[in-house]
C-alpha positions in Angstrom: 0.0 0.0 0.0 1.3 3.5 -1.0 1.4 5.7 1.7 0.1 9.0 1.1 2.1 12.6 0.8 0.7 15.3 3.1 2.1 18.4 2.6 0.6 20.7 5.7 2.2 24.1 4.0 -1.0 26.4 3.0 -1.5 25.9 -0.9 -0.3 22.5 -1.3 -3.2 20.1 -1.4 -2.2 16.2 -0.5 -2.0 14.4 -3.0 0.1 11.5 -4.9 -0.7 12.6 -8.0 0.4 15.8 -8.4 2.8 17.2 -11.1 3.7 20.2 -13.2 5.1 20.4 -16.4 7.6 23.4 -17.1 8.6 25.0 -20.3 12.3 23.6 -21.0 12.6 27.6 -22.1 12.3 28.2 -18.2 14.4 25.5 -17.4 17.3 26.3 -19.6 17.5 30.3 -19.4 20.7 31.3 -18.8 19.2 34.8 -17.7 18.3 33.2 -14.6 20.2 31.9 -12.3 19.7 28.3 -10.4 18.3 29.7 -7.7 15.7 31.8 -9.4 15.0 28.7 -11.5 14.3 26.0 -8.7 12.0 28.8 -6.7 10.0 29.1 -10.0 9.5 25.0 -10.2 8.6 25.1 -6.3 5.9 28.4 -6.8 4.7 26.0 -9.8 4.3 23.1 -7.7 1.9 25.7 -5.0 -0.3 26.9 -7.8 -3.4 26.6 -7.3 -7.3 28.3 -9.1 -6.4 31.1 -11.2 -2.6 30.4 -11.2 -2.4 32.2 -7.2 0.5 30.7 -4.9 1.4 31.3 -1.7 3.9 29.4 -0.1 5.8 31.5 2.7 9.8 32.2 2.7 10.1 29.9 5.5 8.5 27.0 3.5 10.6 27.8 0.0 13.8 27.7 2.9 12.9 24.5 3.9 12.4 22.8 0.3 15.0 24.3 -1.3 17.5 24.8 1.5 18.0 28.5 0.6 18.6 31.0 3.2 15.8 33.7 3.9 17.7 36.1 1.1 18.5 34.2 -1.7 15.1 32.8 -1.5 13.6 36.6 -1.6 16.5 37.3 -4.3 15.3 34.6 -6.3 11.4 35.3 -6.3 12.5 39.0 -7.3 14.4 38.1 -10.2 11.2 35.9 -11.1 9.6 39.1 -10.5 11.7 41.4 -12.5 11.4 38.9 -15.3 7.8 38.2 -15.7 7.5 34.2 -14.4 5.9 35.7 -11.3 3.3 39.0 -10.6 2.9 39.7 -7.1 -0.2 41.0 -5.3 0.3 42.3 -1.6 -2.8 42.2 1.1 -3.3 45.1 3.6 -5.5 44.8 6.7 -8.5 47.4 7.5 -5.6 50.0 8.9 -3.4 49.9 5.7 -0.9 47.9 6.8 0.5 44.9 4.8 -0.3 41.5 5.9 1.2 39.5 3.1 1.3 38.6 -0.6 0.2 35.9 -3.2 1.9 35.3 -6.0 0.6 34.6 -9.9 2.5 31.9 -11.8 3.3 33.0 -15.5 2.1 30.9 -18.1 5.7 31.1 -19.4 6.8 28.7 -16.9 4.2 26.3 -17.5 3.7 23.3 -20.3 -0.2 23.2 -21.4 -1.4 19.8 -22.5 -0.9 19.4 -26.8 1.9 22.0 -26.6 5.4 22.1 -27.1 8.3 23.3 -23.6 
């Protein structure tokens, strides 16, 4: 019996299933740097409806085994470059609270076409 993958960080469903395909165009860019690339397939992996992820720094540390800057270096050179829009949250006093990210199609492989 297979036992089952339960990820507890917010946005990652459980599941044994689950995949993403990336464009080998992503992959492969030698604009970006490793870093920037393997935070791109690991927002990719947290997308969810309507392409929205939200995996925390502390989470991307963890999986990747980044510290707390390169991870925020990398997700703003995905930034800069288009493979990620941010969106930031502010509570009823104006304050930020937080941020979701959208995953770029550019990243992502759609079923019938080519990476």
């Amino acid at each position: 019996m297979r036992k089952q993958f339960q990820d507890t960080a917010a946005g990652a469903p459980a599941s044994t299933e689950r995949y993403v395909q990336l464009k080998v165009d992503f992959l492969r860019n030698p604009a970006l740097s490793a870093g920037a690339r393997l935070i791109g397939c690991l927002y990719a992996t947290y997308r969810g409806r309507g392409g929205w992820a939200w995996p925390g720094v502390r989470t991307l540390m963890k999986e990747s085994g980044f510290g707390r800057d390169k991870v925020k270096r990398a997700r703003k050179e995905l930034i800069d470059r288009g493979y990620l829009e941010m969106t930031r949250f502010k509570d009823g006093s104006g304050h930020f609270t937080g941020a979701r990210y959208k995953v770029s199609e550019a990243l992502l492989v759609r079923h019938g076409t080519e990476g």
